[in-house]
MMTF fields as JSON, N, C-alpha, C and O atoms, coordinates in Angstrom:
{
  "mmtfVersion": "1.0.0",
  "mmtfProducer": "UNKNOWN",
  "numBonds": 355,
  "numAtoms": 356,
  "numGroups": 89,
  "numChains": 1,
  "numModels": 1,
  "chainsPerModel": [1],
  "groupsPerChain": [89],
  "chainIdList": ["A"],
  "bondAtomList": [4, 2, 8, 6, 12, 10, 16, 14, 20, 18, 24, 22, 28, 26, 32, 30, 36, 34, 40, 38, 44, 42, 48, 46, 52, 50, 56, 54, 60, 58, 64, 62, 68, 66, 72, 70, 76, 74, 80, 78, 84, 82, 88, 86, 92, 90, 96, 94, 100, 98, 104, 102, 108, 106, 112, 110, 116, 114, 120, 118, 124, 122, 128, 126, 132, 130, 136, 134, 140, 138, 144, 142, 148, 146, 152, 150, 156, 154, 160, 158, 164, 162, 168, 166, 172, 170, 176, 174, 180, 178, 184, 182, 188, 186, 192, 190, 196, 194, 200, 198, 204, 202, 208, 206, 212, 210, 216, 214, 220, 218, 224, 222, 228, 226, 232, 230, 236, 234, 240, 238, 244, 242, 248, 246, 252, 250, 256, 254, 260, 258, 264, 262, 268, 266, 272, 270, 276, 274, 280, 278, 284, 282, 288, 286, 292, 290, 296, 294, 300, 298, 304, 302, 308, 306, 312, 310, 316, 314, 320, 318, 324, 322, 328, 326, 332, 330, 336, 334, 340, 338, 344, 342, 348, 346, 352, 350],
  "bondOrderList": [1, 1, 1, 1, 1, 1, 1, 1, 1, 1, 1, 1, 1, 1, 1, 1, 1, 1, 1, 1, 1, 1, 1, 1, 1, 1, 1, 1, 1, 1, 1, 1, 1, 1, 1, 1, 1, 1, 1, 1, 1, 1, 1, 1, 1, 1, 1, 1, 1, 1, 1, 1, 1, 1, 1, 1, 1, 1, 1, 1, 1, 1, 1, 1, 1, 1, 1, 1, 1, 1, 1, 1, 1, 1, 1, 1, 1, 1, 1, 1, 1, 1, 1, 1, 1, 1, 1, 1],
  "groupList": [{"groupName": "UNK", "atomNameList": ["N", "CA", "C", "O"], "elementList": ["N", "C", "C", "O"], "formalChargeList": [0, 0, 0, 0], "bondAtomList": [1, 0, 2, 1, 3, 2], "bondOrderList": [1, 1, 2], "singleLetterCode": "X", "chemCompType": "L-PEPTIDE LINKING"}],
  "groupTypeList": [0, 0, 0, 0, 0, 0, 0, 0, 0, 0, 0, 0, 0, 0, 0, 0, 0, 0, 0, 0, 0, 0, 0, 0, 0, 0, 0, 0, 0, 0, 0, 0, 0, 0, 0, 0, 0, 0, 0, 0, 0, 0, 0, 0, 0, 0, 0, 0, 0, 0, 0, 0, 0, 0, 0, 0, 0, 0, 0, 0, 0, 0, 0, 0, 0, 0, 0, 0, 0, 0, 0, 0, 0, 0, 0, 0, 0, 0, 0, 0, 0, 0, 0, 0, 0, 0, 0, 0, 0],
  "groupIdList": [1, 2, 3, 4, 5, 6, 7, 8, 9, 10, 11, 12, 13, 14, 15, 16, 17, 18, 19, 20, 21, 22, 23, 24, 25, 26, 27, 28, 29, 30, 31, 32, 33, 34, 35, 36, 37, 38, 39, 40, 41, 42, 43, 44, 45, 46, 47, 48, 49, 50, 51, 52, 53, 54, 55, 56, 57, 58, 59, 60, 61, 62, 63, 64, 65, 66, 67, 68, 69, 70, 71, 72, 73, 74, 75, 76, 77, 78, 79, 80, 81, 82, 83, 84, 85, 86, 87, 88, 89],
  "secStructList": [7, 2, 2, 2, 2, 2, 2, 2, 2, 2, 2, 2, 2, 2, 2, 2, 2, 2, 2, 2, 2, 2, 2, 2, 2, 2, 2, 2, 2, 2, 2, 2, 2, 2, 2, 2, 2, 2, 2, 2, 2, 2, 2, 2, 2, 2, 2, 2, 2, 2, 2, 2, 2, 2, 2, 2, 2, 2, 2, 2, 2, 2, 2, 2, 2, 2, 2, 2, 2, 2, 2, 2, 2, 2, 2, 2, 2, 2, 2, 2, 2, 2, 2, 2, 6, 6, 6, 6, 7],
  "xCoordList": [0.815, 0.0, 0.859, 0.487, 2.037, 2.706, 3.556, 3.897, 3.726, 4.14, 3.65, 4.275, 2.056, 1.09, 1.322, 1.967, 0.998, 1.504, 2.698, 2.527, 3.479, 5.121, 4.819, 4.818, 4.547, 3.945, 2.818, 2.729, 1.842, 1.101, 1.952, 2.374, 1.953, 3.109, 3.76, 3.688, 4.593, 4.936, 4.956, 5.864, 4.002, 3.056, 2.238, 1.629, 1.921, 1.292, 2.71, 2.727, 3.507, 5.073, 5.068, 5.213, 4.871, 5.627, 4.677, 4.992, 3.468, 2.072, 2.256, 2.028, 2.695, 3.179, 4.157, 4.507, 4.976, 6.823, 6.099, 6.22, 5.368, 5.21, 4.467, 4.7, 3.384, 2.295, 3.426, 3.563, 4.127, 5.085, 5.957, 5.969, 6.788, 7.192, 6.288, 6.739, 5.622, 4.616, 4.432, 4.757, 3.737, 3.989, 5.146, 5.147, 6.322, 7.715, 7.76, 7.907, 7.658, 7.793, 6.777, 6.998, 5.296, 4.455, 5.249, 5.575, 5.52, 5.908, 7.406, 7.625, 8.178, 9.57, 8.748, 8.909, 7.969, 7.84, 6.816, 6.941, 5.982, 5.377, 6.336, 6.228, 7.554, 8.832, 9.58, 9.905, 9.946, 10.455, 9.709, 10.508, 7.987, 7.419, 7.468, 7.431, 7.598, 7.797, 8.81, 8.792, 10.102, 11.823, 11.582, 11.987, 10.713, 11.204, 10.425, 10.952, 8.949, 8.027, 8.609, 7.954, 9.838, 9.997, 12.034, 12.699, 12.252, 12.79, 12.791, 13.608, 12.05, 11.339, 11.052, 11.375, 10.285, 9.769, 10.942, 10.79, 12.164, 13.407, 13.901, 14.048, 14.209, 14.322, 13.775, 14.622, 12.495, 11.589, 11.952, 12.186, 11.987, 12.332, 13.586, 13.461, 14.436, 16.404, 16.127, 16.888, 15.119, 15.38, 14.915, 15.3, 13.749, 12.395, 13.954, 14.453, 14.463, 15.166, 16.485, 16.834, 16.923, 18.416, 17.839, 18.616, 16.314, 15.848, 15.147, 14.723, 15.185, 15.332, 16.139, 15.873, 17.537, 18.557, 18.913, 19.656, 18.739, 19.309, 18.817, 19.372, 17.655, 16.349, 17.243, 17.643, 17.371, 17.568, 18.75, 18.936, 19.897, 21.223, 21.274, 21.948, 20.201, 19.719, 19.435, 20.016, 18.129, 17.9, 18.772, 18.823, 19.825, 20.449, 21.685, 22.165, 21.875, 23.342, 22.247, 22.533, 20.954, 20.38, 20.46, 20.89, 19.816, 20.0, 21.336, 21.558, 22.288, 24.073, 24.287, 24.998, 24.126, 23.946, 23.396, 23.787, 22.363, 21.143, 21.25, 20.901, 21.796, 22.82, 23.809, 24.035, 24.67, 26.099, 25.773, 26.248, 24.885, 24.671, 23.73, 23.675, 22.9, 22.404, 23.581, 23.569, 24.571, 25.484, 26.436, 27.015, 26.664, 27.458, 26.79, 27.084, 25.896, 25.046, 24.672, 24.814, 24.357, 24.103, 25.199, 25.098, 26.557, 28.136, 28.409, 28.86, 28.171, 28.554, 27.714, 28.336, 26.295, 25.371, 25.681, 25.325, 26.323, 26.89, 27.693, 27.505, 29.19, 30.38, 30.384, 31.36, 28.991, 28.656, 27.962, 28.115, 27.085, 26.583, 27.891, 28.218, 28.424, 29.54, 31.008, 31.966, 30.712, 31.406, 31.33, 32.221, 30.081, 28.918, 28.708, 28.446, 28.858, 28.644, 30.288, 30.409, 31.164, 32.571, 32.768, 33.216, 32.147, 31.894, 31.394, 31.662, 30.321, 29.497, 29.837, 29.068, 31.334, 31.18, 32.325, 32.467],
  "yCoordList": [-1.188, 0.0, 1.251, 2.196, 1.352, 2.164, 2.802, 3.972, 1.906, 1.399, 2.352, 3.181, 2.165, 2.63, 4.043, 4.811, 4.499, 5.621, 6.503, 7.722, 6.162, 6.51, 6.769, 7.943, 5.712, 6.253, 6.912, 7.144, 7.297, 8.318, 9.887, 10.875, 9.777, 10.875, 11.401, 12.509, 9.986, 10.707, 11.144, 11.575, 10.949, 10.994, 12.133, 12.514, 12.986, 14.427, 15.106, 16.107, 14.98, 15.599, 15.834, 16.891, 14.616, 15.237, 16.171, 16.781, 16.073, 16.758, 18.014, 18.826, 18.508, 19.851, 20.163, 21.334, 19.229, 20.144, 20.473, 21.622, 19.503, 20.132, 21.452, 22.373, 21.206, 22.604, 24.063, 24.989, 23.567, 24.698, 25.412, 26.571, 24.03, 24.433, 24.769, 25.452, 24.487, 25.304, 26.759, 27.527, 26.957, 28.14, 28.835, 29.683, 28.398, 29.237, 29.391, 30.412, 28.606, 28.804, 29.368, 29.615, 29.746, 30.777, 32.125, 32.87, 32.304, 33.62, 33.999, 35.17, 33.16, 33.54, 34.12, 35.144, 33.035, 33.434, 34.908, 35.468, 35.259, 36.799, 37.961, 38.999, 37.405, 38.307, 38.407, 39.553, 37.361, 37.45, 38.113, 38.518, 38.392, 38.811, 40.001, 40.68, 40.795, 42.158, 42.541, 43.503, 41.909, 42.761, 42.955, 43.928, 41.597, 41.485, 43.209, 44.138, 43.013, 44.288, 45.286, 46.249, 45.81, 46.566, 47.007, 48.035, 46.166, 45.957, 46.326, 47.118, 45.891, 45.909, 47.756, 48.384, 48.106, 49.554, 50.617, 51.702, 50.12, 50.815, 50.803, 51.887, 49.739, 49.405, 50.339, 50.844, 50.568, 51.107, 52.616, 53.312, 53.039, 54.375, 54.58, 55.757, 54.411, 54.047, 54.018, 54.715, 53.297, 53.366, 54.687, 55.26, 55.121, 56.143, 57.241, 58.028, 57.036, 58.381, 58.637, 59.618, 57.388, 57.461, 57.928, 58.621, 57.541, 57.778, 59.385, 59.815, 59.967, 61.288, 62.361, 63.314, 61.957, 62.312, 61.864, 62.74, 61.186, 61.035, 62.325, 63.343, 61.756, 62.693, 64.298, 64.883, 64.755, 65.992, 66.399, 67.57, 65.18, 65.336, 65.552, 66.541, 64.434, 64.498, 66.36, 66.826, 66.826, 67.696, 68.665, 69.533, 68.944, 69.791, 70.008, 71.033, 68.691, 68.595, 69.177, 70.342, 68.702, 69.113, 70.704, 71.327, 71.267, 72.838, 73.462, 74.647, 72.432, 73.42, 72.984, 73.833, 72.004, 72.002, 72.518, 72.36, 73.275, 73.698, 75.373, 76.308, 75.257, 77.191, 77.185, 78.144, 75.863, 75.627, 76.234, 77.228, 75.299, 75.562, 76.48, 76.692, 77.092, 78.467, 79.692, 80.683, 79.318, 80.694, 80.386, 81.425, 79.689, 78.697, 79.86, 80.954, 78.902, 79.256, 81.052, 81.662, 81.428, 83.228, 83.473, 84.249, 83.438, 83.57, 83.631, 84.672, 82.248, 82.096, 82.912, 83.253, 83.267, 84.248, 85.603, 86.122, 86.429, 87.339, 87.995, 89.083, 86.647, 86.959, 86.684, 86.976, 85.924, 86.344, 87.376, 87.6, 88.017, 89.001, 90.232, 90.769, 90.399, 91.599, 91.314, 92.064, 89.888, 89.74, 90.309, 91.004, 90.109, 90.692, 91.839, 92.129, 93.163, 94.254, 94.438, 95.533, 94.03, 94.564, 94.754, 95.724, 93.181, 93.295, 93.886, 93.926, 94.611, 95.443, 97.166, 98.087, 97.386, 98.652, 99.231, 100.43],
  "zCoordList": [0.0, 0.0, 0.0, -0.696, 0.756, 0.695, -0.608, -0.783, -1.259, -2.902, -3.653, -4.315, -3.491, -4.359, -3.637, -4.349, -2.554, -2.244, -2.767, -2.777, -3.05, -3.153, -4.68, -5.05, -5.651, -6.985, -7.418, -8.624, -6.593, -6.619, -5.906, -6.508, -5.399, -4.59, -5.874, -6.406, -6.31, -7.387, -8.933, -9.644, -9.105, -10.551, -10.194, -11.194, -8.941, -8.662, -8.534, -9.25, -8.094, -8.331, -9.823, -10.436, -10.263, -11.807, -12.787, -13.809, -12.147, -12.665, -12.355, -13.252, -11.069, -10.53, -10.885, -10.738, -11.492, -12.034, -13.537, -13.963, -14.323, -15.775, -16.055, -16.838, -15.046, -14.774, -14.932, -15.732, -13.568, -13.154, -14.396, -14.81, -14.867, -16.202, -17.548, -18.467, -17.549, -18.302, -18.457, -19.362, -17.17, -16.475, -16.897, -17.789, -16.122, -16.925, -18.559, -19.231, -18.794, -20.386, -21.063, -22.248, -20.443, -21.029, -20.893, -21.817, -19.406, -18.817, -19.631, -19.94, -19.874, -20.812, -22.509, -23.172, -22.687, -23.74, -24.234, -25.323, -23.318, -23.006, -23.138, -23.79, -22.145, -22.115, -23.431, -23.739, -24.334, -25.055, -26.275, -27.119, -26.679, -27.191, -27.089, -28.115, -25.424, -25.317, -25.721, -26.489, -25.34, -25.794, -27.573, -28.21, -28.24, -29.432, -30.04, -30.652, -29.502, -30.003, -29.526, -29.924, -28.624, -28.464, -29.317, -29.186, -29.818, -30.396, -31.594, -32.065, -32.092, -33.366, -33.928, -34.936, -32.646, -32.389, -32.603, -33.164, -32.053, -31.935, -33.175, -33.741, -33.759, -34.95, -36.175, -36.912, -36.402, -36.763, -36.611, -37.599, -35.481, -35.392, -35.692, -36.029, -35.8, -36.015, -37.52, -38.19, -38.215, -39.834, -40.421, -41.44, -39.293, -40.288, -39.821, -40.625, -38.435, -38.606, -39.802, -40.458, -39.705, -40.455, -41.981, -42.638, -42.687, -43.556, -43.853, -44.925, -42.73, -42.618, -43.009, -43.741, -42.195, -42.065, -43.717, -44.159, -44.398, -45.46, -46.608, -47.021, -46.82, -47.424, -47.512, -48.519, -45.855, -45.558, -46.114, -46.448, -46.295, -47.29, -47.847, -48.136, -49.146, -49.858, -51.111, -52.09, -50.164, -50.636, -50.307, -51.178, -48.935, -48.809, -50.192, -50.678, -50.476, -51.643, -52.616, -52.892, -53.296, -54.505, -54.704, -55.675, -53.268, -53.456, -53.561, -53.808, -53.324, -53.767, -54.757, -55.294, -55.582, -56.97, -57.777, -58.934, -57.525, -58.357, -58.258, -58.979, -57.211, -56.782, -57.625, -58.364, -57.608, -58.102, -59.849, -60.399, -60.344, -61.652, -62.237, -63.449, -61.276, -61.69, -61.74, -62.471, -60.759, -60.612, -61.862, -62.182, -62.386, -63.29, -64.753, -65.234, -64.952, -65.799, -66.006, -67.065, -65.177, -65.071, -65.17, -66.121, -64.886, -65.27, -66.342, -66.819, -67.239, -68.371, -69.478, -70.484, -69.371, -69.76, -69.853, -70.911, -68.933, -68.117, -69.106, -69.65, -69.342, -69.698, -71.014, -71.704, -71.661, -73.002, -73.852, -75.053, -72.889, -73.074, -73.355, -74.413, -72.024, -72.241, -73.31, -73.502, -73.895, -75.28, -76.186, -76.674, -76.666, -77.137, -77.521, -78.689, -75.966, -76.235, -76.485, -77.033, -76.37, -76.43, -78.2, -78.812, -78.825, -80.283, -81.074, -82.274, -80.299, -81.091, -80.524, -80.797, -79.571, -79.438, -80.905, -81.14]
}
């Protein structure tokens, strides 16, 4: 009788260690859902910004080019014009 005791005893032991571990391994895996979503979030913001910052390069270089070759351009206009009048004085 005692037998039967000792293997019941322990067949609710092992019923309470799997529960338990269960348990743990829901609760890890909740945790690991939060770091990842928050992760993820960081991530997310780290790209939209670096994609900002680019953009803003971006257009900052377009407008010194577009100065570069307007002043370029009105120069070369300029110094043809007063060719021009030098030829025709």
């Amino acid at each position: 009788m005692l037998g039967g005791l000792g293997k019941l005893a322990a067949e609710g032991m092992a019923h309470r260690t799997e529960k338990a571990t269960e348990g743990a391994i829901h609760a890890v895996e909740e945790v690991v859902k939060e770091v990842v979503g928050h992760a993820k979030e960081t991530g997310e913001k780290a790209i939209a910004e670096a994609v900002k910052k680019a953009q803003e390069s971006a257009d900052k270089k377009m407008k010194e080019v577009t100065e570069t070759v307007t002043n370029t351009v009105t120069n070369a206009i300029t110094h043809a014009a007063e060719s021009l009048d030098k030829l025709g004085q």
